[in-house]
TORKE-426854 format. One record per atom (N, C-alpha, C): x, y, z negated; atom name; residue number from 1. Coordinates in nm, 3 decimals. Layout:
BEGIN
<tordo c1="X" c2="Y" c3="Z" a="CA" k="NUM"/>
...
This chain:
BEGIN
<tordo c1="0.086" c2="-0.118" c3="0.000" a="N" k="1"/>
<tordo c1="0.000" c2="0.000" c3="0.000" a="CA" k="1"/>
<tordo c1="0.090" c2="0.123" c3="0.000" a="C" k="1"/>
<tordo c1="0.061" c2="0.209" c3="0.110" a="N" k="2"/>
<tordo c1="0.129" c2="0.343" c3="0.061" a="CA" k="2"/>
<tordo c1="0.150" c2="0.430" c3="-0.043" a="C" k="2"/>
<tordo c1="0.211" c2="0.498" c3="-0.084" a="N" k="3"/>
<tordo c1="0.184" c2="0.574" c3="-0.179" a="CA" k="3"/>
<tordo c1="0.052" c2="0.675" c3="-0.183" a="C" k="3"/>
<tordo c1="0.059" c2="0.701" c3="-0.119" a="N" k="4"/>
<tordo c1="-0.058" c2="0.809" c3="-0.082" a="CA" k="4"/>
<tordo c1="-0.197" c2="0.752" c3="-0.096" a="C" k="4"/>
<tordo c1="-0.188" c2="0.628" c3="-0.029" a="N" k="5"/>
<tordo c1="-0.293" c2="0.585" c3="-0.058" a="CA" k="5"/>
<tordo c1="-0.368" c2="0.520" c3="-0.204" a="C" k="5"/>
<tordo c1="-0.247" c2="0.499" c3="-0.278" a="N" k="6"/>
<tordo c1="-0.242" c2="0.440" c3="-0.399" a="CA" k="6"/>
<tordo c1="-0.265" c2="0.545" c3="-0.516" a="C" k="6"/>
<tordo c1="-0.196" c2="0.685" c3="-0.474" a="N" k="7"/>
<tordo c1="-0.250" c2="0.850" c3="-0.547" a="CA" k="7"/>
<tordo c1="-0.407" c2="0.837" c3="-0.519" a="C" k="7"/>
<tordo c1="-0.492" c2="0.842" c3="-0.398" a="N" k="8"/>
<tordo c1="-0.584" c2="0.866" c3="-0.380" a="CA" k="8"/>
<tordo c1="-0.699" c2="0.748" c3="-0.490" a="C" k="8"/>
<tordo c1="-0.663" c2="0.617" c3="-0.506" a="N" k="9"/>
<tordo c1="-0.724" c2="0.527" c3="-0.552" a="CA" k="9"/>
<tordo c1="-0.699" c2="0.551" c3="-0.738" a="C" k="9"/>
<tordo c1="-0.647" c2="0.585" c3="-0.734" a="N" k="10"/>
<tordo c1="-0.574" c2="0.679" c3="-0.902" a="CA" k="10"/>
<tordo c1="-0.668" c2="0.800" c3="-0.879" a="C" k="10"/>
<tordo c1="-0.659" c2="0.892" c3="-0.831" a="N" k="11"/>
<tordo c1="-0.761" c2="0.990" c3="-0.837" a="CA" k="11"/>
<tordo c1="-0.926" c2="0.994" c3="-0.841" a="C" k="11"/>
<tordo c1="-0.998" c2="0.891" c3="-0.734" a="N" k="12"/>
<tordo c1="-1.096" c2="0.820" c3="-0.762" a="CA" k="12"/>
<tordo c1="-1.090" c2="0.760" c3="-0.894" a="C" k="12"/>
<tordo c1="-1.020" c2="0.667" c3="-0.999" a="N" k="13"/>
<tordo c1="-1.067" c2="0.638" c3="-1.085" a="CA" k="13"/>
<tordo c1="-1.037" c2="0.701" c3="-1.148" a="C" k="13"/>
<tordo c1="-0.931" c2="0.773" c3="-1.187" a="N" k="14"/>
<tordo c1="-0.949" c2="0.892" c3="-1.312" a="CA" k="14"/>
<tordo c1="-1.071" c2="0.974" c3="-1.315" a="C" k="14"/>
<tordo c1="-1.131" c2="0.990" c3="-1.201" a="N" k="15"/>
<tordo c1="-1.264" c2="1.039" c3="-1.185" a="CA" k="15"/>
<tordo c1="-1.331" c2="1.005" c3="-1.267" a="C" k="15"/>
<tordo c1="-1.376" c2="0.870" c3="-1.256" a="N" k="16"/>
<tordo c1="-1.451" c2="0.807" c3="-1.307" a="CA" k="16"/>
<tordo c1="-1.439" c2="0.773" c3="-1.479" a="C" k="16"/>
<tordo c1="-1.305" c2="0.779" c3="-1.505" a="N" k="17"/>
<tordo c1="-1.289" c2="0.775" c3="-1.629" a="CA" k="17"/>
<tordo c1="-1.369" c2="0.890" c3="-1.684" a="C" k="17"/>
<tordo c1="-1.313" c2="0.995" c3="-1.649" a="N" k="18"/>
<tordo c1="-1.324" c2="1.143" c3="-1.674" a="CA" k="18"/>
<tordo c1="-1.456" c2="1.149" c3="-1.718" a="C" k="18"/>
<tordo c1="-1.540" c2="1.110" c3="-1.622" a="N" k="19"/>
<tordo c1="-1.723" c2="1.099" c3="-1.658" a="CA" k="19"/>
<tordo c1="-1.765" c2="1.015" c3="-1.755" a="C" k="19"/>
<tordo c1="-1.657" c2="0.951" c3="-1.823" a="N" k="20"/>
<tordo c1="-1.707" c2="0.889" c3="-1.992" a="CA" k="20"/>
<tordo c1="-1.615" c2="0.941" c3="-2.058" a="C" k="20"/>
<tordo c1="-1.572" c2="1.074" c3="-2.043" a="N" k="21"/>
<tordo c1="-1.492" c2="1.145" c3="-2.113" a="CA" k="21"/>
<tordo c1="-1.396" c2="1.056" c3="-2.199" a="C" k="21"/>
<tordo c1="-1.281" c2="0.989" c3="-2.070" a="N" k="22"/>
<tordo c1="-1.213" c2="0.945" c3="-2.106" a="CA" k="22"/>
<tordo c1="-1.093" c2="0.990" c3="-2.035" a="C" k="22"/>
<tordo c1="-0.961" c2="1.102" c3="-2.136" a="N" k="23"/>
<tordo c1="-0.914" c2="1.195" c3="-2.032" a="CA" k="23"/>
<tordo c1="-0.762" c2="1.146" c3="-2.040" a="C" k="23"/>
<tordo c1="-0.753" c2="1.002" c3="-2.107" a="N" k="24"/>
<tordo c1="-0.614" c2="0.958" c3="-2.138" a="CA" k="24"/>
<tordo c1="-0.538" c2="0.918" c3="-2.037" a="C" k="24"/>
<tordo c1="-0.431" c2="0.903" c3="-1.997" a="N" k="25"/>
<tordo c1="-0.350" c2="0.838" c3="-1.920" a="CA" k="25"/>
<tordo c1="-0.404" c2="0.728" c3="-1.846" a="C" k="25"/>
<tordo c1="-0.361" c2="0.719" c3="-1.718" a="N" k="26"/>
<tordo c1="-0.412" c2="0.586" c3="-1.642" a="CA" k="26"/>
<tordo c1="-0.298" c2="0.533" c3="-1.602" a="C" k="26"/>
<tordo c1="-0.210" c2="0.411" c3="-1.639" a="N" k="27"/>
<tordo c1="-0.114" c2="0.332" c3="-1.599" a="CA" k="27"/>
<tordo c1="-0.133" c2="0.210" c3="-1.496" a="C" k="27"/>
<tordo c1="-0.096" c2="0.237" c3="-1.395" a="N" k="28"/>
<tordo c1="-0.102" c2="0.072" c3="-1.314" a="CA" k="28"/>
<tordo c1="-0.135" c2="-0.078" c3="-1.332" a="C" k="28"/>
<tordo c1="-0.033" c2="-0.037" c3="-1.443" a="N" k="29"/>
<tordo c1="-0.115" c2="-0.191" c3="-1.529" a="CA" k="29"/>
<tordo c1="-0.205" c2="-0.203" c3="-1.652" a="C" k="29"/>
<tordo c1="-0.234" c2="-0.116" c3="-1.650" a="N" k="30"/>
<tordo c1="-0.366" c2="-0.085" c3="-1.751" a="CA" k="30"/>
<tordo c1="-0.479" c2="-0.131" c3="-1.764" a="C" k="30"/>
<tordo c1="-0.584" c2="-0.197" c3="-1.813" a="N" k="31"/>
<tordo c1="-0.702" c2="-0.271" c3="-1.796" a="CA" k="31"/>
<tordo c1="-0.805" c2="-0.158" c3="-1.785" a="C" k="31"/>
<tordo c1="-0.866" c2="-0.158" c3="-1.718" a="N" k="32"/>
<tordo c1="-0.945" c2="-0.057" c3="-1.707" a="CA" k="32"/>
<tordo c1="-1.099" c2="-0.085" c3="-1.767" a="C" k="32"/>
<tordo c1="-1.182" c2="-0.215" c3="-1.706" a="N" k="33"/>
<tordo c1="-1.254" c2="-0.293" c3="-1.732" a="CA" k="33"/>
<tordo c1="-1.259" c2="-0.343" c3="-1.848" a="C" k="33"/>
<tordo c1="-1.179" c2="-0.438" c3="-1.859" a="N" k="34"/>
<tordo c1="-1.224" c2="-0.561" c3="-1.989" a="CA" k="34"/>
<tordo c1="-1.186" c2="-0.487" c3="-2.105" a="C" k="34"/>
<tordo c1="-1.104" c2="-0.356" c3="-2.111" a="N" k="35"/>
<tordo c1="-1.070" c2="-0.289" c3="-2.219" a="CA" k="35"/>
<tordo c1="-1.201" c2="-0.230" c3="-2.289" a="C" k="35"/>
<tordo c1="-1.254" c2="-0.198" c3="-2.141" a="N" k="36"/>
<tordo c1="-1.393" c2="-0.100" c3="-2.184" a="CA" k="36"/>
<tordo c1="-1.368" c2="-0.010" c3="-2.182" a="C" k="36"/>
<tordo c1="-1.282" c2="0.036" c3="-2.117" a="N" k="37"/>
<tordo c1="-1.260" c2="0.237" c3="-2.058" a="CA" k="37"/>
<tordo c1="-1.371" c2="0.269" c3="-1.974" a="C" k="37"/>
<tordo c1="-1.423" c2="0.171" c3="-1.862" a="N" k="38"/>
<tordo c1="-1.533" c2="0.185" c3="-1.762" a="CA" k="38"/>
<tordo c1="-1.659" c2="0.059" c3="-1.784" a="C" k="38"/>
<tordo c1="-1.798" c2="0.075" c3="-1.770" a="N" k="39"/>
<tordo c1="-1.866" c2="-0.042" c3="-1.750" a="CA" k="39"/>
<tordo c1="-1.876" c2="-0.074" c3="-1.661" a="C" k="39"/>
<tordo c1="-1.998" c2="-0.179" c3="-1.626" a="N" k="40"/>
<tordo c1="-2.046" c2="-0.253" c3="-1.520" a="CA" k="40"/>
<tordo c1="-2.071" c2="-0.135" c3="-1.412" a="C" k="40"/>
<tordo c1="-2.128" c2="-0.017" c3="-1.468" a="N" k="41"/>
<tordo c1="-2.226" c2="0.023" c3="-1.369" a="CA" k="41"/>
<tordo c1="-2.081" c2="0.125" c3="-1.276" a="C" k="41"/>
<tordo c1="-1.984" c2="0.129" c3="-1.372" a="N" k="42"/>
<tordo c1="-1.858" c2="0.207" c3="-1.294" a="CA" k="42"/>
<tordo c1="-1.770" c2="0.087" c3="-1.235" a="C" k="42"/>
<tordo c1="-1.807" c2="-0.017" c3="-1.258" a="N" k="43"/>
<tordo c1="-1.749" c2="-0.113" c3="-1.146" a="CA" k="43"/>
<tordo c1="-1.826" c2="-0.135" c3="-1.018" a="C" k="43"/>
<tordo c1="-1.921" c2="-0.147" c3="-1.028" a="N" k="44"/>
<tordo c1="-2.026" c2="-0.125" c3="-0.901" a="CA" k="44"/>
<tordo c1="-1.943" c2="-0.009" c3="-0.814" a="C" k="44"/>
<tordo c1="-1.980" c2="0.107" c3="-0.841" a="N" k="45"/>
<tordo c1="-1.912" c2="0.238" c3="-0.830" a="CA" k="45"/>
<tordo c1="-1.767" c2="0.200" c3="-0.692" a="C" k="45"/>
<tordo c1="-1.713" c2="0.114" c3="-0.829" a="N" k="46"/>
<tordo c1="-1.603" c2="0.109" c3="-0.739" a="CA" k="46"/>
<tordo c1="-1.589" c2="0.022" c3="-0.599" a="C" k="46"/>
<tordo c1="-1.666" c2="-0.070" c3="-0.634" a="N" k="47"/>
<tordo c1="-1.654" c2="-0.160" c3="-0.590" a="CA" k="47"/>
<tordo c1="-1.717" c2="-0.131" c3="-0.439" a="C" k="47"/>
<tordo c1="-1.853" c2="-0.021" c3="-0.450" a="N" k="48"/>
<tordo c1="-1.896" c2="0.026" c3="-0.318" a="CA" k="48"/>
<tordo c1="-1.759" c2="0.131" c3="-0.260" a="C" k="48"/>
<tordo c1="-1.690" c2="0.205" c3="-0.302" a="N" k="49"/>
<tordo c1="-1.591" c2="0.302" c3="-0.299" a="CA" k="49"/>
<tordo c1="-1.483" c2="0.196" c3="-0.215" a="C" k="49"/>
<tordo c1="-1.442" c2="0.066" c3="-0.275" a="N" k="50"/>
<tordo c1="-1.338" c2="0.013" c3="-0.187" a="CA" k="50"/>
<tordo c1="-1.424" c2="-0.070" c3="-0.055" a="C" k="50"/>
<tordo c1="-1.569" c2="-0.074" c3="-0.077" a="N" k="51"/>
<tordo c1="-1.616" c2="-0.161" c3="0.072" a="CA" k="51"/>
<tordo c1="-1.589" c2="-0.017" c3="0.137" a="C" k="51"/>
<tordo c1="-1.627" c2="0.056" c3="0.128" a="N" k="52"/>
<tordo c1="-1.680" c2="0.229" c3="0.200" a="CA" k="52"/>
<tordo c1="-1.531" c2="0.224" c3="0.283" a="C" k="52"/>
<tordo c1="-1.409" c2="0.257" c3="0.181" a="N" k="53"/>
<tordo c1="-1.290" c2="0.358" c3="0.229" a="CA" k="53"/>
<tordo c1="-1.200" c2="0.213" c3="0.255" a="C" k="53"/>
<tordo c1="-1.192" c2="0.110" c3="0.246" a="N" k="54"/>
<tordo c1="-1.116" c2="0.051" c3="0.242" a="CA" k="54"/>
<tordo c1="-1.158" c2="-0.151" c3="0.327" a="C" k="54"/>
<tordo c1="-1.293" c2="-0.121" c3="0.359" a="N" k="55"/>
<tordo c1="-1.345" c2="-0.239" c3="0.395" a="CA" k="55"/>
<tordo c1="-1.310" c2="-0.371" c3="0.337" a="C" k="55"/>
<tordo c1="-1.334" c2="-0.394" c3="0.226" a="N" k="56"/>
<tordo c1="-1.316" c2="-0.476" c3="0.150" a="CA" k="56"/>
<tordo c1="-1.487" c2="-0.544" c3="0.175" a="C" k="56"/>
<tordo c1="-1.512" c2="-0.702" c3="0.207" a="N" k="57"/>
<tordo c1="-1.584" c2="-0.776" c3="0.221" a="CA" k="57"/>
<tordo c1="-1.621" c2="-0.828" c3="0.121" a="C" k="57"/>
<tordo c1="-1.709" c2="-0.735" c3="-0.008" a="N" k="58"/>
<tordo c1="-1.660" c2="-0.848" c3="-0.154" a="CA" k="58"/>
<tordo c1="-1.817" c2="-0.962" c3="-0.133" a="C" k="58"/>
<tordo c1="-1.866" c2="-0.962" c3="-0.053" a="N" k="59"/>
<tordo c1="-1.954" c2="-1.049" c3="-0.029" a="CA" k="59"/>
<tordo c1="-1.864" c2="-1.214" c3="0.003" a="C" k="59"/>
<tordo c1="-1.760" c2="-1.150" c3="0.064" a="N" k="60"/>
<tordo c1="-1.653" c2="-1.312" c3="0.145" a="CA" k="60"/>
<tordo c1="-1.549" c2="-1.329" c3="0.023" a="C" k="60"/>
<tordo c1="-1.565" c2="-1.261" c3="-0.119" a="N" k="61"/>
<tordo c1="-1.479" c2="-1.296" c3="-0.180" a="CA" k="61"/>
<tordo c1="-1.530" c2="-1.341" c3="-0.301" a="C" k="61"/>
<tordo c1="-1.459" c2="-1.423" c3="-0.380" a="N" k="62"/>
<tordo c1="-1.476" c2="-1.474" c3="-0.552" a="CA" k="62"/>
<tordo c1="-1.517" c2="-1.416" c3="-0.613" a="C" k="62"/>
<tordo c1="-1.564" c2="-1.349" c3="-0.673" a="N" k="63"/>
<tordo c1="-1.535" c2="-1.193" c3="-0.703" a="CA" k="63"/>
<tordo c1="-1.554" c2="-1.241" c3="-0.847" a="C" k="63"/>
<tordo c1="-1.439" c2="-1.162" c3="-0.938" a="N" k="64"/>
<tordo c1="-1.388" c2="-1.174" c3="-1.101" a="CA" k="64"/>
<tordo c1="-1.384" c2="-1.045" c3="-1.143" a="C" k="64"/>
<tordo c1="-1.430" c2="-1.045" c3="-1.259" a="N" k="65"/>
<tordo c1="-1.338" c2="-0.849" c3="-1.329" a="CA" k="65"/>
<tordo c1="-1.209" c2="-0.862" c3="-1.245" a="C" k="65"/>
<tordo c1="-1.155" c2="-0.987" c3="-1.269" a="N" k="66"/>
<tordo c1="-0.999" c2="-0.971" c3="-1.316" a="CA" k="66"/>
<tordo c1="-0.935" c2="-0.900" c3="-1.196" a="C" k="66"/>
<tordo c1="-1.015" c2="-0.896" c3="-1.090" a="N" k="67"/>
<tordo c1="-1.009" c2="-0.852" c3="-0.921" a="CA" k="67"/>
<tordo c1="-0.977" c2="-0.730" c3="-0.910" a="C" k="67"/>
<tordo c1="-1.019" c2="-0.614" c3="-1.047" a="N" k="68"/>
<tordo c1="-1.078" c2="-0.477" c3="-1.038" a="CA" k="68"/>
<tordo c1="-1.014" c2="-0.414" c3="-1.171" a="C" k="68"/>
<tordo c1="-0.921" c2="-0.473" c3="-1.229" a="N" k="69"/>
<tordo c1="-0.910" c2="-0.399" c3="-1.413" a="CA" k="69"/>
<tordo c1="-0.784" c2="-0.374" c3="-1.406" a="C" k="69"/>
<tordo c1="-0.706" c2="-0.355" c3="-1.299" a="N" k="70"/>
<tordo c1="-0.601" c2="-0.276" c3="-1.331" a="CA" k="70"/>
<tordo c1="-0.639" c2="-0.158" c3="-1.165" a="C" k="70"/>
<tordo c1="-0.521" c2="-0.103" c3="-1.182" a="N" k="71"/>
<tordo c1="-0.440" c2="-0.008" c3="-1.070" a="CA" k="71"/>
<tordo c1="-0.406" c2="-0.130" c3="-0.949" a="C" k="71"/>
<tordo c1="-0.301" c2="-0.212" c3="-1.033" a="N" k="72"/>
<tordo c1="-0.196" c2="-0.300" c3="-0.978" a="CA" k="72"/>
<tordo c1="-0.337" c2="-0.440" c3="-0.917" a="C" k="72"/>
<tordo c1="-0.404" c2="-0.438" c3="-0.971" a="N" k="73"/>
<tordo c1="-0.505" c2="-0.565" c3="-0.925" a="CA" k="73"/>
<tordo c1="-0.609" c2="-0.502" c3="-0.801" a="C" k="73"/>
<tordo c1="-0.637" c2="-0.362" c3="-0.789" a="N" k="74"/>
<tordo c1="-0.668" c2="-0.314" c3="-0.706" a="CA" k="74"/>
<tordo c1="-0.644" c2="-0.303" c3="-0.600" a="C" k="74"/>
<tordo c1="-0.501" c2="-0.250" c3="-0.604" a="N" k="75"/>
<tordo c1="-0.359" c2="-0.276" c3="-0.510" a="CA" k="75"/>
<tordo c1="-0.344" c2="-0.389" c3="-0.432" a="C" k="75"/>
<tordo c1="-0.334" c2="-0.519" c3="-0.508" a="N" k="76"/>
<tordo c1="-0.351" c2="-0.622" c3="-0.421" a="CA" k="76"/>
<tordo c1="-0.454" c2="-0.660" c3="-0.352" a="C" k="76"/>
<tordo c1="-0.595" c2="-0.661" c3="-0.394" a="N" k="77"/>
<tordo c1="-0.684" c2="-0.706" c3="-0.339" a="CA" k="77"/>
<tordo c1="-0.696" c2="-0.589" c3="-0.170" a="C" k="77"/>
<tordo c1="-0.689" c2="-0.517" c3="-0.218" a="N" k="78"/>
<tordo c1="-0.683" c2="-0.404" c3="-0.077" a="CA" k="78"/>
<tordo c1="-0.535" c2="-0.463" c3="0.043" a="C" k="78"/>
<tordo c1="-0.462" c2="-0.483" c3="-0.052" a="N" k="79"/>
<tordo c1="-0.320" c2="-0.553" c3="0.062" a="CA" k="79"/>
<tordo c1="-0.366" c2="-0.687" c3="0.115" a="C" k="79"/>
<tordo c1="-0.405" c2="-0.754" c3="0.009" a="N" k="80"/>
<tordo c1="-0.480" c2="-0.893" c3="0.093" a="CA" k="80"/>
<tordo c1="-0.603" c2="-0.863" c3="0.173" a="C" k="80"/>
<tordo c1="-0.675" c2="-0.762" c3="0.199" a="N" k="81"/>
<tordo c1="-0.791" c2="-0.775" c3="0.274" a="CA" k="81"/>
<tordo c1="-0.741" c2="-0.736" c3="0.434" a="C" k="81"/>
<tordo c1="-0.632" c2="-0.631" c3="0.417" a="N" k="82"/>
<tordo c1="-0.558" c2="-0.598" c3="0.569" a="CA" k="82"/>
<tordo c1="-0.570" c2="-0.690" c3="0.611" a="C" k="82"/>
């Protein structure tokens, strides 16, 4: 993943943090999910955000939290869908 593109996917979710007034640091490998920084309904969120900008098929995939709770787990699933 580019950098740029990887700023932009950091900016989208700090977003989202932000709107549960959550204004702490976001690290790559950070759990975002199972920690409970974001719920269900901000995984949805995202999850339409990476079909939208990034064509991610999560209909053709497994689909786990574990897919979506970091930076770095994000990262991959977007490199494996290229």
């Amino acid at each position: 993943m580019e950098e740029s593109t990887k700023k932009k996917l950091r900016e989208f979710l700090v977003t989202k943090l932000n709107e549960f007034t959550d204004y702490g640091p976001l690290f790559d490998d950070e759990s975002i999910f199972m920690s409970g920084r974001l719920d269900s309904f901000s995984m949805m969120n995202v999850v339409m955000h990476l079909e939208k900008i990034y064509g991610i098929d999560f209909s053709k995939i497994d689909f786990d939290v574990s897919l979506l709770d970091t930076v770095n787990d994000i990262e991959k699933l977007i490199d494996s869908s290229e």
